[in-house]
N, C-alpha and C positions, 0 to 999 in steps of 0.2 A: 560575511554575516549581513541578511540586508532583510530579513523577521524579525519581529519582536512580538512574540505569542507570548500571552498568561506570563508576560514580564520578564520573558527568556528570546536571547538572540538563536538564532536557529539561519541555518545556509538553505541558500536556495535550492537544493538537494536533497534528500533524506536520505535513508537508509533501513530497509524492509528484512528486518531477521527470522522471517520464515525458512527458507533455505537451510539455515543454522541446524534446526533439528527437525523442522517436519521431512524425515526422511528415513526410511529402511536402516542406513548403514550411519551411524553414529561417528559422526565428527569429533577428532580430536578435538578435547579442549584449548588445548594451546592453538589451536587452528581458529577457532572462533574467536577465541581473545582476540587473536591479532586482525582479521577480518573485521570484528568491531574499533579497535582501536584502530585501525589506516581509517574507518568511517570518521571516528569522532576528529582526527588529527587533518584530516581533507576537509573538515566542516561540513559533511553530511553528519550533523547531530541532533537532526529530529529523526528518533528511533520507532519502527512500528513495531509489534510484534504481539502474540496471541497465546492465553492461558492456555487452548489447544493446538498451539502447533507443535505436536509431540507429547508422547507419554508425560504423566506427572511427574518423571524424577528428570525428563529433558525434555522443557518445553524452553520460550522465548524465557521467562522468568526465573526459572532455576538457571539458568545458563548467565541470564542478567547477575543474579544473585551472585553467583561464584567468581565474575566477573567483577563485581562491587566489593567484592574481599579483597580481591586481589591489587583492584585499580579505585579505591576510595574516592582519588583525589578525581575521578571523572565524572563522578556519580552529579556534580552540579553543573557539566557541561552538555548533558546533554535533553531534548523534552522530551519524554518517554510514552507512547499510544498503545494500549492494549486492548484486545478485540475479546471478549468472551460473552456470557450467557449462550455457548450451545453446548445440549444435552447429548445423549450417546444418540448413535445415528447419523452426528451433526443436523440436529433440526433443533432451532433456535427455542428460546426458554428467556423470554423477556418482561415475565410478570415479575409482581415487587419482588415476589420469595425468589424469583429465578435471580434476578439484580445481584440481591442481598447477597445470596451463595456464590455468586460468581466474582463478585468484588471481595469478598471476605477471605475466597478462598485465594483469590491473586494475590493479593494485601499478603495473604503467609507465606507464601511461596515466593515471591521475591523479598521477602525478608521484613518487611514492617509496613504500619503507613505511611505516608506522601508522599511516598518513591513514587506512582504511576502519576505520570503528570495528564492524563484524558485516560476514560474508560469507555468503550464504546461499546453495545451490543453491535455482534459479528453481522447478524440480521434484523429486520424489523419482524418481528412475532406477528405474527396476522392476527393472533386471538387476542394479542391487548393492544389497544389504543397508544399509539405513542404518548399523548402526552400522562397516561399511567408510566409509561417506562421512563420518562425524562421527570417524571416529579421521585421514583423512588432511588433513580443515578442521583439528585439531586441532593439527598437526605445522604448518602453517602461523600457527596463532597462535604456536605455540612460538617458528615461525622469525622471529618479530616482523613477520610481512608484514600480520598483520589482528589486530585486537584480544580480537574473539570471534567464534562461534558463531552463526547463526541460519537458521529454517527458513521454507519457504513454502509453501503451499497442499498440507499435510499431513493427516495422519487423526491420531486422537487415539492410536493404538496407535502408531504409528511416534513419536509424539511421548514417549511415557512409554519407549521402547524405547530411542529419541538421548539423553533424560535421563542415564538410567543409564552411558552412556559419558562426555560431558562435558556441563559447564554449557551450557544454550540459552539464550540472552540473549533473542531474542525468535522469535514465529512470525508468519509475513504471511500471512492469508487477505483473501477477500473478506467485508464484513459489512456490511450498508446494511439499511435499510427494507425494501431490493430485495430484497437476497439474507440470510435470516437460518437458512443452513444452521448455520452453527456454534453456534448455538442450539439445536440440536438435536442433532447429531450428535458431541458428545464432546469435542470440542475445545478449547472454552474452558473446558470442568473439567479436562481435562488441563492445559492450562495454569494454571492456576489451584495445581494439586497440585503443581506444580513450579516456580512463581515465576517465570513466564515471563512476560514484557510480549505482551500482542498487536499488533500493525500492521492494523487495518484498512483496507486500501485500496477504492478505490471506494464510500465513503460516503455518494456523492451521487450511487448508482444509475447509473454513469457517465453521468451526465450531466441522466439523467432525474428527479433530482429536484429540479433547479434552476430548471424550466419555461422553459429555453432552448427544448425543443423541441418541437414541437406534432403531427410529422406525420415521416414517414421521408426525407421531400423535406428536412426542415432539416436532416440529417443535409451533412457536406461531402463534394465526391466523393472517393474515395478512405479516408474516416477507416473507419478498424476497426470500428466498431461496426454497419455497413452487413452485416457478413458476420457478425451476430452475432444467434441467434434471438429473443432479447427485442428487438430490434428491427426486424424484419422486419416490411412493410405491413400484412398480415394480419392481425396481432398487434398493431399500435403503440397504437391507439387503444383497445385494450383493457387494455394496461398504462398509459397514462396516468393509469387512474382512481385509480392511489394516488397519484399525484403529485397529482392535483388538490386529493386530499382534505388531501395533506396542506398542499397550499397554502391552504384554507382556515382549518387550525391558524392559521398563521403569521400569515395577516390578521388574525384575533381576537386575536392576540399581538402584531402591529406589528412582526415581524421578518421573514428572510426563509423561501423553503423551504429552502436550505440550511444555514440558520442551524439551524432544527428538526429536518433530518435527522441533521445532525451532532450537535446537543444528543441526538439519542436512542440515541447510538451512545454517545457520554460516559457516559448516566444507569447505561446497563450495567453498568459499571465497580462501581455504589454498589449491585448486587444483589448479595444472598449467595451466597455461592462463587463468585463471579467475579474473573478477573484483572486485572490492570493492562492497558486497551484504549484504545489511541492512536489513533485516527483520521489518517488521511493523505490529505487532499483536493488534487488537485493544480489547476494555472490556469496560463493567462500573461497573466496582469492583475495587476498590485501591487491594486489597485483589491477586484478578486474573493478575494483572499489574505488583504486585511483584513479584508475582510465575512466568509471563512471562517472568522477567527481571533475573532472576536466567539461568545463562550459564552453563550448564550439559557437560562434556569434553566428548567426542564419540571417541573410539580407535576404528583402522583400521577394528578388526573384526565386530561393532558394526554396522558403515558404512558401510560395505560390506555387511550386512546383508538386512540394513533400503535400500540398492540399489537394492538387488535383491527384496526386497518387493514389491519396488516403481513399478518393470517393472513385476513382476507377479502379482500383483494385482491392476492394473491398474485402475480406476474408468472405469466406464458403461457410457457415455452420455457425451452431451459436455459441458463448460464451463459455457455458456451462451444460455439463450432460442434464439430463430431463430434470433430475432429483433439484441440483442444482438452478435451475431455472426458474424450478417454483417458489425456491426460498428469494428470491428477490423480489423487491417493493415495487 
């Protein structure tokens, strides 16, 4: 435990419960449990998850909830982040009344108030001014329904902009080997300037730099990342070549590739001017939660190498398909 966020120890690790239920084929319960429980008992216990990831009767919050019946006693071990304000379509909804609805309606569904320890809109609304969405998040901390503040997949202006109205606890972009736009583009000095915890999600290149995958056929029917340009046929075998390389780090090290992806997202943290950056790898394997929560040490040659990968073998395509594209800040 080496955070102390909003008054709670939290591991240098997180842990991203999307997975859990944004998916076609419905995970046993008892599968989840235990997937969240190897998280909290490895101290990956800063938890992300989202009013829409999965139908209303399984999403991140109902699964919490059934969870918190079952395991009471963990309900104060862990900081809890939940992402909503989007409407059908997924196209964001971050006016006051969008706020209001989306905090009210989380607040029921995982069972009461001050269980979500941050509430974040999923996206910055283009039609309202962040600091309308950060004064009406705010009135709902007041109203004790959420504890604080947090943003997602922002630009660094909008970020110093929400500061200056209230505290931002933390911001969730994406950061991995794969994607090292915030590295560039402002964001992590912004946070940085203003004491903000990062959430990196997607660490492990979703998916790609675990070398589950070898080809676009191992992709599953249906799963999301089928309709997502880094992973398109065209293109697969020529992003693979970072994974590969960095899976050869990993040999010469005796750990995994996830294990070194994630160490290189950690090492971040320990560069000058940089923020406090949490990595949230998600699974549904107790098995793969432990192997993610194992911190692999990176010396300087090791980073200097996984750096030079990063910018020579850069992925093919962008992030998100078009739809997707637009909704970022």
């Amino acid at each position: 435990m080496v955070h102390t966020i909003q008054g709670k120890k939290v591991g240098n690790i997180g842990f991203g419960l999307m997975g859990l239920t944004w998916r076609e084929d419905k995970l046993p319960e008892e599968q989840s449990f235990a997937v969240i429980k190897a998280a909290i008992e490895a101290g990956c216990n800063y938890l992300n998850g989202g009013e829409f990831y999965g139908p209303p009767g399984n999403n991140s919050l109902t699964l919490l909830r059934a969870y918190f019946e079952r395991y009471p006693e963990d309900r104060d071990k862990i900081l809890l982040n939940i992402k909503g304000c989007i409407g059908p379509g997924l196209v964001p909804d971050a006016s006051p009344e969008g706020v209001r609805t989306s905090v009210e309606n989380s607040v029921r569904l995982i069972g009461g108030k001050g269980l979500i320890d941050q509430f974040e809109p999923a996206r910055k609304d283009k039609k309202v001014e962040i600091e309308t969405t950060v004064k009406a998040l705010q009135e709902q901390v007041a109203a004790g329904r959420i504890g604080g503040i947090s943003l997602s997949e922002v630009g660094a202006e909008t970020i110093r902009r929400a500061a200056k109205v209230a505290r931002i606890e933390a911001v969730e972009v994406e950061l991995s080997l794969w994607s090292t736009e915030p590295l560039e583009n402002g964001v992590l000095q912004a946070c940085a300037e203003n004491d903000i915890a990062v959430l990196a999600y997607a660490p492990l290149g979703r998916g790609m730099l675990t070398g589950r995958f070898k080809s676009f056929d191992d992709l599953p029917p249906g799963d999301f990342r089928r309709d997502l340009p880094r992973f398109q046929p065209e293109v697969f075998e020529t992003n693979l070549r970072l994974a590969r390389q960095v899976q050869q780090l990993a040999e010469r090290k005796g750990c995994t590739t996830s294990q070194v992806a994630i160490g290189w997202v950690l090492a971040l943290s320990r560069r000058p001017g940089m923020p406090r950056i949490i990595p949230i790898p998600g699974s549904t394997s107790p098995e793969r939660v432990r192997e993610n929560a194992v911190e692999v040490v990176l010396d300087e040659s090791d980073l200097a190498e996984l750096d030079r990968i990063a910018q020579e073998l850069a992925p093919v395509g962008t992030r998100y398909n078009e739809h997707g594209m637009k909704m970022l800040d």
